[in-house]
N, C-alpha and C positions, 0 to 999 in steps of 0.2 A: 441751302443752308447747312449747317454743320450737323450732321447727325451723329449718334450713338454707332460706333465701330460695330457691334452688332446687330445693330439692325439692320445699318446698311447692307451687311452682309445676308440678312435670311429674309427681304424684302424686294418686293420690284416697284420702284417711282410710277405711279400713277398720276399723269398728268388732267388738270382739273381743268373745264371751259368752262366759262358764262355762256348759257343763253338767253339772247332773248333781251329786253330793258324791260324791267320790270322794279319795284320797290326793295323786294325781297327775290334777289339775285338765285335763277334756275342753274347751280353748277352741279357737274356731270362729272364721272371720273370712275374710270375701270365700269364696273356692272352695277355703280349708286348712282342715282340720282335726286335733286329738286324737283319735281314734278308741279307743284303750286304753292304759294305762299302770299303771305298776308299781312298786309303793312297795317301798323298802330298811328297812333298820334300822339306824339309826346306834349308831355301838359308837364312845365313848368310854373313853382312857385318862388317866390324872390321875398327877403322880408329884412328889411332894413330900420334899426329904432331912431327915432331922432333923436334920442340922447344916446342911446347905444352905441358903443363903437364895431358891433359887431353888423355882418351884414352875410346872409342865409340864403343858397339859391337851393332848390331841391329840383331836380327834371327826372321823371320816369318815360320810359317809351318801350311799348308790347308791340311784339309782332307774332305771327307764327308761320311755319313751312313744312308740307308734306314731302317726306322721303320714300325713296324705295331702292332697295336690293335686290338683285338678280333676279328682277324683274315682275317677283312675286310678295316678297316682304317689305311690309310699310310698316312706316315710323310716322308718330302724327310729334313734332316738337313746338315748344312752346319758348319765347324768348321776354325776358325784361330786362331793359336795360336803366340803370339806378345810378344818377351821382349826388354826390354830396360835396357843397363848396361852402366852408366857413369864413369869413375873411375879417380879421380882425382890421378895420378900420383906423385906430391911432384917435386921427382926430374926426372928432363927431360930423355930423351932416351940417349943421350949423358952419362951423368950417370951412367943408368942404365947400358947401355954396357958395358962403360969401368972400370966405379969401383963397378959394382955391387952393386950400394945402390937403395934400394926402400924401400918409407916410404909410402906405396898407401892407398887410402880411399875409400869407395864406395860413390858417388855421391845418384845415382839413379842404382837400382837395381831389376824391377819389371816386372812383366808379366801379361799380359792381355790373356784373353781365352773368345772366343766368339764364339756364336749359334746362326745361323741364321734358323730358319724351317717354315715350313708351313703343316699343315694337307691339302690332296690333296681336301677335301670334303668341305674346309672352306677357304675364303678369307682370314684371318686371318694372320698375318704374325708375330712370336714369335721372339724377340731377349732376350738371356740369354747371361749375361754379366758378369766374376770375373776379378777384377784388385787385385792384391796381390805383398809383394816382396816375393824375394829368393834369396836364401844365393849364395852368388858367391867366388869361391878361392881366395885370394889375398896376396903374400908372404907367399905362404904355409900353410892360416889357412882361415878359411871361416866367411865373414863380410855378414850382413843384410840390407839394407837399412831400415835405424830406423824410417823415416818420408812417406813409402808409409803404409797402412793399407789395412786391406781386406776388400772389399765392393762385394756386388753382387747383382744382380737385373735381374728379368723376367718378359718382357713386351710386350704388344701386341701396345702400345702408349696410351690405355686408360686404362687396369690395369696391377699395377704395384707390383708385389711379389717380398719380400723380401728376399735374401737368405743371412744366416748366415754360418760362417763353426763353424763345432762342433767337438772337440779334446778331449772330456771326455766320459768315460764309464759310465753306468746307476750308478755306487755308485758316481761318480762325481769325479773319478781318473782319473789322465793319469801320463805312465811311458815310459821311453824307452826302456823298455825291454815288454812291450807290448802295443804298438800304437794304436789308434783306428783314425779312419777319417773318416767326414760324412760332411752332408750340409742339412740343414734344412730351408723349404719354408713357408714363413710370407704374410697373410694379414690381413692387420692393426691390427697388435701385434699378428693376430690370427693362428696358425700353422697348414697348410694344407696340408704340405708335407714332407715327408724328405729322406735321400737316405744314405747308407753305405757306403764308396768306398774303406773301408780298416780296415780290412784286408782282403787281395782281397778274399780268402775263406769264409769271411763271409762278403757275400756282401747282403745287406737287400733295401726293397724300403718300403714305408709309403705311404697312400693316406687316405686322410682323406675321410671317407664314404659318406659325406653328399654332395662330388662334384658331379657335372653332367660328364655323359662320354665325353663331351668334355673337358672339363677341367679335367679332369682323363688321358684323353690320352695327353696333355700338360705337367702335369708334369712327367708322364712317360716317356717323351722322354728326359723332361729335367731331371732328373735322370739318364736316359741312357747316355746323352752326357758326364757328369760329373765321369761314368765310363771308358771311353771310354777316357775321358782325364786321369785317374789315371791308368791305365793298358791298 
């Protein structure tokens, strides 16, 4: 993927494996690893009015996964994953049943993915946060919500890293006939971190050399969570 000219420069590519089949994917990479994890159940709700033309889906799904660092430092992290889909319907359920007309829109369309962890050796308590949309089906073809954007951010409450997603390969293309997906980590404008999560065969991590091992095993794990949501 296309990285920050700096970092590329004071980093070494750390290449990431899956082990294993498991729910919550064991990947491995330099001296981090998944060690175990633990699939949720996502419980959806749908709420549609019969006179309403609005129609409501809500799905949340929790999982979590034990990390470790050079072989002695553990991360216990915690994941929810959150969307919200509003769809404004046009014409009512009455309608739609019986004459089969639907002229539907997407309202709100978006999901939220969230990391709660803590290194066992540090008070510290890390939230990594993405709000994004996604495309949802609607008479047979797939709408966006055009008014959410992707933001993302890694916080302890006093610092705050920025995360961008990144959709281009190192010459600065992207195609659909070969996709790339990644997330790269910002403080104040400056690139410290960054992570691969697609194509899942070449899954890569970035740390910029000049962290401290705490902050090295920080963004290791947040790397790891954001695998671990894509595969």
């Amino acid at each position: 993927m296309k990285l920050d000219t700096g970092l590329k420069e004071t980093s070494t590519p750390m290449a990431a494996k899956r082990k294993g089949i498991s729910t919550v994917g064991k990947y491995e990479f330099g001296p981090y690893r998944i060690v175990s994890g633990k699939g949720g159940v996502t419980n959806t709700r749908t709420k549609t009015g019969l006179i309403s033309n609005d129609t409501e889906i809500r799905s949340e799904n929790r999982y979590s996964f034990v990390f470790v660092g050079n072989g002695k430092d553990t991360v216990i992290a915690n994941i929810s994953e959150n969307s919200n889909i509003e769809i404004d319907d046009r014409n009512n359920f009455i309608f739609r049943k019986i004459f089969n007309w639907s002229d539907s829109e997407i309202i709100e369309a978006m999901e939220s993915f969230v990391t709660n962890f803590s290194p066992l050796h540090s008070d510290a308590k890390w939230d990594l946060v993405l709000v994004y949309p996604i495309p949802v089906e609607v008479d047979g073809y797939y709408q966006t919500d055009q008014k959410t954007k992707f933001h993302g951010i890694l916080s302890d409450g006093s610092t705050e890293i920025e995360i961008r997603h990144v959709d281009e390969w190192e010459d600065g293309k992207t195609t659909i006939f070969n996709p790339t997906e990644g997330f790269e980590f910002f403080i104040n404008s400056r690139s410290i971190a960054a992570v691969q999560v697609f194509p899942i065969n070449k899954m890569f991590v970035w740390i910029h050399q000049d962290m401290n091992e705490d902050m090295k095993l920080v963004l290791a794990t947040a790397a790891a969570a954001l695998m671990v949501k894509t595969f």
